[in-house]
N, C-alpha and C positions, 0 to 999 in steps of 0.2 A: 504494500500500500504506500502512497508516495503520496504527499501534502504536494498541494500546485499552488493554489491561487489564495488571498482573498475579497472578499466581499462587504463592505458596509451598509446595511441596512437598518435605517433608523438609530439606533444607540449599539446596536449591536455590528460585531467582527465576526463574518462567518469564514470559518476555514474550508476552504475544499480540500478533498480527498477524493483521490479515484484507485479502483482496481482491476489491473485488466486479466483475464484468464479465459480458460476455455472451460465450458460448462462438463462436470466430469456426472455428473447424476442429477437427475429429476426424479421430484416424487410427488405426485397432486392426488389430494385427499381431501373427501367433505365430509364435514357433520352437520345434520341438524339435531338440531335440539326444538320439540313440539311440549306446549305446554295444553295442559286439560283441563278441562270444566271439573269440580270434584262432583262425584256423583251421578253426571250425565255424560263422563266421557268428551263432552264436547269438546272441538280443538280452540284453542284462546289465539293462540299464535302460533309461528313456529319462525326458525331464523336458522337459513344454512349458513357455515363459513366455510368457506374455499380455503387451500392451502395446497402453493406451489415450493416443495423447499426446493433450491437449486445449491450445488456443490460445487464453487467454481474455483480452478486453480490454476494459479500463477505460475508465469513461468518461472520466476523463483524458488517455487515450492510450496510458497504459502496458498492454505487454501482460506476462502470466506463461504460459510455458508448462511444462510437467509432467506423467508419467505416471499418470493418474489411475485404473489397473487396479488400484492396491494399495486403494483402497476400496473397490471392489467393488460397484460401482454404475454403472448410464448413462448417458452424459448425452447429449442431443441438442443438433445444432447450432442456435445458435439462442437456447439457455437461458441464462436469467439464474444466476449462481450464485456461491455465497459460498465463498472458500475459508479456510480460520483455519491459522494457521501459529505455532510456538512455537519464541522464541529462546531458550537455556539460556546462563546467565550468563559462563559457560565459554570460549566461541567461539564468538557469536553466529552460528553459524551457522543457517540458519531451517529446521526440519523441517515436514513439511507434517502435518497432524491428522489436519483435518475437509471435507469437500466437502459442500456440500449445493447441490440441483437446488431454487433458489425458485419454480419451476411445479408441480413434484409435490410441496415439500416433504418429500422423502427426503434424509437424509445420509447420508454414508459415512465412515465412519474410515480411515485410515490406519495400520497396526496398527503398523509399525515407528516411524512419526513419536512414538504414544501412549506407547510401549514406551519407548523411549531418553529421552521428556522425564519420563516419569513414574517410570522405575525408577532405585535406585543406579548408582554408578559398577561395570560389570562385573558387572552384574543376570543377565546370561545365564549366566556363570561360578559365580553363587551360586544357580541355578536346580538347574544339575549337582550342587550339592554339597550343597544342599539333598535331592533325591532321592536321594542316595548312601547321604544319614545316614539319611533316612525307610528306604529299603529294610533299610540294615544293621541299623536296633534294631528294625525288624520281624522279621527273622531271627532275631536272638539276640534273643529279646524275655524283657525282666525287667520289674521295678519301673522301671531306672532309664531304662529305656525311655521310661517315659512325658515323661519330662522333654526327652528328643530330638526325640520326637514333638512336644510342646507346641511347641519351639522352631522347627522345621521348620511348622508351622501356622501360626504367628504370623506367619514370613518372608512364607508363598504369601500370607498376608489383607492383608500390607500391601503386598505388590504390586499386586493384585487393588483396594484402594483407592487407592492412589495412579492406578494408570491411570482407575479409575471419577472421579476427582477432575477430573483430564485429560480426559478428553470432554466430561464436564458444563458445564466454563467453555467450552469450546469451543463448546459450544451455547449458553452465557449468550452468549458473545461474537456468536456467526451470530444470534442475538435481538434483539440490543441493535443490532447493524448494521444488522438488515436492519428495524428499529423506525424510528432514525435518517435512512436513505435514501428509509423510507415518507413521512413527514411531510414536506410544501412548508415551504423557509425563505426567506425574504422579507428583502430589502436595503430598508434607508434609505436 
């Protein structure tokens, strides 16, 4: 795994990381889980979750493994592929991005990894209260509504930009890597 770039976004330093290797196993597996009515059986809900793990290793040796269902893409065994990952200054911990398949040239995001590197602290929290306020000065809508409204707009676009920020390096970075590993380097 090799640090490349970073990124500023809002208060935050995001670090890139990419790894490139060849997918050595796949294994996709679902459960659901169905909940019942007591007594009448009836079904209430039910919720499948998908899971792709993929095995992918480097030509170094090291391998990464991870479920690679949250971007929403295939990948076959066998494929070359780059994965980008982003550590937030915080707690270096690594969220996963981006996955792209270098035979098809397809990527896939990872929508939680985009989410938590690109949004504030407690983004989700301010998503709720965000719509709370949009619905309630739609209701009671005045003049001074429009000022709730503007402010609420403002919030979702800079969301909305900050994750569009977050992909796109993530693609500068799977470009620049997989630019890097194209070209023969030669020793003295």
């Amino acid at each position: 795994m090799a640090e490349l770039t970073y990124l500023k976004v809002g208060l935050r330093t995001l670090t890139y990381y990419f790894f490139n290797g060849v997918v050595e196993s796949r294994r996709d597996s679902s459960h659901t889980q169905t909940t019942y009515e007591q007594g009448t059986n009836r079904v209430v809900s039910s919720h499948t979750d998908h899971r792709s793990d993929l095995l992918i290793r480097g030509a170094d040796g090291h391998t990464q493994q991870f479920n690679a269902a949250g971007a929403h893409m295939s990948v076959k065994e066998g494929s070359r592929v780059t994965l980008a990952m982003v550590s937030r200054g915080e707690k270096g911990e690594l969220s996963f991005v981006a996955l792209r398949d270098q035979e098809t040239g397809k990527t896939g995001y990872f929508a939680k990894g985009v989410n938590d590197a690109a949004g504030p602290p407690l983004y989700n929290m301010g998503i709720i209260v965000a719509v709370f306020v949009g619905l309630i000065a739609l209701v009671n809508f005045s003049f001074g509504s429009f000022v709730l409204l503007a402010l609420v707009g403002a919030f979702f676009y800079e969301l909305f930009r900050r994750r569009k920020l977050v992909r796109a390096h993530a693609d500068r970075v799977i470009a620049r890597e997989s630019a890097w590993t194209a070209t023969p380097t030669t020793s003295v």
